[in-house]
C-alpha positions as protocol buffer text, in pm:
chain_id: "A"
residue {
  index: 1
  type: UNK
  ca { x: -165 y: -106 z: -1515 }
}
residue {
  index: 2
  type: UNK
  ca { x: -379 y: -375 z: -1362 }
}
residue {
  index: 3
  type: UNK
  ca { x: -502 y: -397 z: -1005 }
}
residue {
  index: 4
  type: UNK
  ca { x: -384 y: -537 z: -761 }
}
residue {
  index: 5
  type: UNK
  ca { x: -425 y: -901 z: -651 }
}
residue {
  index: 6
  type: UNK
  ca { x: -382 y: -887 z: -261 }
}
residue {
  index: 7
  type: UNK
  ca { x: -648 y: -849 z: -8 }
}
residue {
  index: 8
  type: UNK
  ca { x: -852 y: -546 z: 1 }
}
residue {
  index: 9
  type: UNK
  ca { x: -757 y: -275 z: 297 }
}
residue {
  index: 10
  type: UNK
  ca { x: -772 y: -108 z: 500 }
}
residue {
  index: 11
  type: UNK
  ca { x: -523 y: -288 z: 698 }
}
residue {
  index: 12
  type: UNK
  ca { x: -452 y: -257 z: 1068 }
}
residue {
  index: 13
  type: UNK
  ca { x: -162 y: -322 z: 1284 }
}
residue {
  index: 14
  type: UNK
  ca { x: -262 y: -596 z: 1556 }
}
residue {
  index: 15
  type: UNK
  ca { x: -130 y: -770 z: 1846 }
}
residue {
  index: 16
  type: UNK
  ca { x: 13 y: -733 z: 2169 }
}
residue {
  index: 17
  type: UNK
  ca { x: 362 y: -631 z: 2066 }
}
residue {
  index: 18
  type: UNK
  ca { x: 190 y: -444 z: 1713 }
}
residue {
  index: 19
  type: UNK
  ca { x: 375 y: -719 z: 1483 }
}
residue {
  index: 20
  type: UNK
  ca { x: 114 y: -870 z: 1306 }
}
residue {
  index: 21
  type: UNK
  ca { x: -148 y: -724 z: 1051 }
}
residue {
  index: 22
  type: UNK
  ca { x: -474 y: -809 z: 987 }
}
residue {
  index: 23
  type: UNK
  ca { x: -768 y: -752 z: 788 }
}
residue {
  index: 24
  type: UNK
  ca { x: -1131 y: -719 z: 908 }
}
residue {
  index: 25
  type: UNK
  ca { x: -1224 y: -704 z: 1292 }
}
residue {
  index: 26
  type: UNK
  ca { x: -1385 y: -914 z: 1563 }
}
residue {
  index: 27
  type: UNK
  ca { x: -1428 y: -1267 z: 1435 }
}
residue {
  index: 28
  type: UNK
  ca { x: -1388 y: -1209 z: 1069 }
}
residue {
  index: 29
  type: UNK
  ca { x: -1000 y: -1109 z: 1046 }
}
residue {
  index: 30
  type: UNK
  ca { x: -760 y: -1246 z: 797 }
}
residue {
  index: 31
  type: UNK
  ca { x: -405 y: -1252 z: 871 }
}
residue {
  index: 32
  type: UNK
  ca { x: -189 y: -1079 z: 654 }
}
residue {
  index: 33
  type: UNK
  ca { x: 129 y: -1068 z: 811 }
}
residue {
  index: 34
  type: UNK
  ca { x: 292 y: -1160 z: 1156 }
}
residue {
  index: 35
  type: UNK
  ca { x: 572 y: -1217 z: 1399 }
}
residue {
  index: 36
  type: UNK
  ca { x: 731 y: -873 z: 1243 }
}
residue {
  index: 37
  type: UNK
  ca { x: 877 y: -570 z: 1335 }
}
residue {
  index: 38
  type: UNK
  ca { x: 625 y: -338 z: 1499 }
}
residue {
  index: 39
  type: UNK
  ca { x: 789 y: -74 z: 1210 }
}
residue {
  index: 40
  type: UNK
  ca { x: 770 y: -323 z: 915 }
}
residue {
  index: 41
  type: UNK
  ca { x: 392 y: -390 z: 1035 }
}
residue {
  index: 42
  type: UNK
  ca { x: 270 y: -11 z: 1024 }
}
residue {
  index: 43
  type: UNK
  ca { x: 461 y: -15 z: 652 }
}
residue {
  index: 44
  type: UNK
  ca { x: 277 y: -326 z: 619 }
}
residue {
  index: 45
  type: UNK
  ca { x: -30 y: -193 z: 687 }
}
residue {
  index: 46
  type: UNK
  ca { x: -46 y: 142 z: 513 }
}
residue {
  index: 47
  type: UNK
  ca { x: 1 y: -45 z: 190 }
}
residue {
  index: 48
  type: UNK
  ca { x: -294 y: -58 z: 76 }
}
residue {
  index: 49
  type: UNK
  ca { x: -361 y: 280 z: 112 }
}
residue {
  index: 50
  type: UNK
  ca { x: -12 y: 410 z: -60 }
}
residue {
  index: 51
  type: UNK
  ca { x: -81 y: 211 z: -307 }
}
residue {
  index: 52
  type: UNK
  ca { x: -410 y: 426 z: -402 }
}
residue {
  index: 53
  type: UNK
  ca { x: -210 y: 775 z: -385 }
}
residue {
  index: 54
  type: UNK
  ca { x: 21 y: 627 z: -580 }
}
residue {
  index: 55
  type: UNK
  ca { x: -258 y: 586 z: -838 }
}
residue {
  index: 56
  type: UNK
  ca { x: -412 y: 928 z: -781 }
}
residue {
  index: 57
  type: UNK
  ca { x: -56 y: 1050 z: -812 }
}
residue {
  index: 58
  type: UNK
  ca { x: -19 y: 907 z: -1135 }
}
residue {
  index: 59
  type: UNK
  ca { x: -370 y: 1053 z: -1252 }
}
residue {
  index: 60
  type: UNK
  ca { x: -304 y: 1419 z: -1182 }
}
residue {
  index: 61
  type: UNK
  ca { x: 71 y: 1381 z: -1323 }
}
residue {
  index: 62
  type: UNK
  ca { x: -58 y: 1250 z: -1655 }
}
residue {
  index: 63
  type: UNK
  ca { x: -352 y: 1493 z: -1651 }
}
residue {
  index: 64
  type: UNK
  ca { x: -77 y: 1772 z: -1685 }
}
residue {
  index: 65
  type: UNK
  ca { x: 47 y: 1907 z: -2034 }
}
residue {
  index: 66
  type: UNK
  ca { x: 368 y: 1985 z: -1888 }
}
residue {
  index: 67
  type: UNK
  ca { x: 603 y: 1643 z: -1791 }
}
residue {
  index: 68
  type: UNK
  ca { x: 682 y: 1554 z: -1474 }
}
residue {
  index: 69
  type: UNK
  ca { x: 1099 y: 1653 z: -1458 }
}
residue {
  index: 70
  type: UNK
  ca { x: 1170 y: 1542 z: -1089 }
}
residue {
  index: 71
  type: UNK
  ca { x: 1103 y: 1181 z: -1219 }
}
residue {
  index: 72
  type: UNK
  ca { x: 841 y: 1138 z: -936 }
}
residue {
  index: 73
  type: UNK
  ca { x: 594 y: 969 z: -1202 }
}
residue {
  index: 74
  type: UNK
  ca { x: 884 y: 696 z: -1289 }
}
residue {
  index: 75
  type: UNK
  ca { x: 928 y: 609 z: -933 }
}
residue {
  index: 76
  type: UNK
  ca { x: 579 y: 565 z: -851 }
}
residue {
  index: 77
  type: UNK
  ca { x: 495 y: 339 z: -1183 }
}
residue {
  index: 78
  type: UNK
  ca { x: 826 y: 144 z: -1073 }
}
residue {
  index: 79
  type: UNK
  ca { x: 700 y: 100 z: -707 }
}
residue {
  index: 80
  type: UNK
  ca { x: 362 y: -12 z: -842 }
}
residue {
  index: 81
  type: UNK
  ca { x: 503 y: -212 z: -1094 }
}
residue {
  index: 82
  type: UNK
  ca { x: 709 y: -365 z: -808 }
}
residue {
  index: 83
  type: UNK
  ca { x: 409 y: -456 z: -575 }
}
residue {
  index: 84
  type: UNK
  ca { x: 211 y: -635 z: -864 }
}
């Protein structure tokens, strides 16, 4: 599975109203997204960082000799898979 092609995090939630997200701090920010729900923007901005226990996730699962039966490793590869 490749890596991902967005912006690096961490991410943070910004704004009067918390509806935009943004990258960096101070006079170095880039925008990532804006004018949204102050609950889409948290989601928003945790991305970056759910995307990385996905990965760990995926790592321990497939470092075990027994299979994963609650289908939580399919789910995560699909949500990664997803987000490329």
């Amino acid at each position: 599975m490749s890596a991902a092609a967005h912006s690096p995090g961490p991410w943070q939630v910004f704004g009067h109203d918390g509806d935009s997200v943004v990258r960096g701090n101070g006079l170095d920010m880039e925008l990532i997204a804006c004018h949204t729900r102050p609950a889409n923007a948290r989601l928003i901005a945790a991305a970056p960082e759910l995307e990385d226990a996905l990965r760990q996730l995926l790592a321990c699962l497939n470092g075990h000799a027994a299979p994963c039966r609650c289908g939580a490793d399919r789910a995560a590869t699909l949500a990664l898979e997803k987000a490329r």
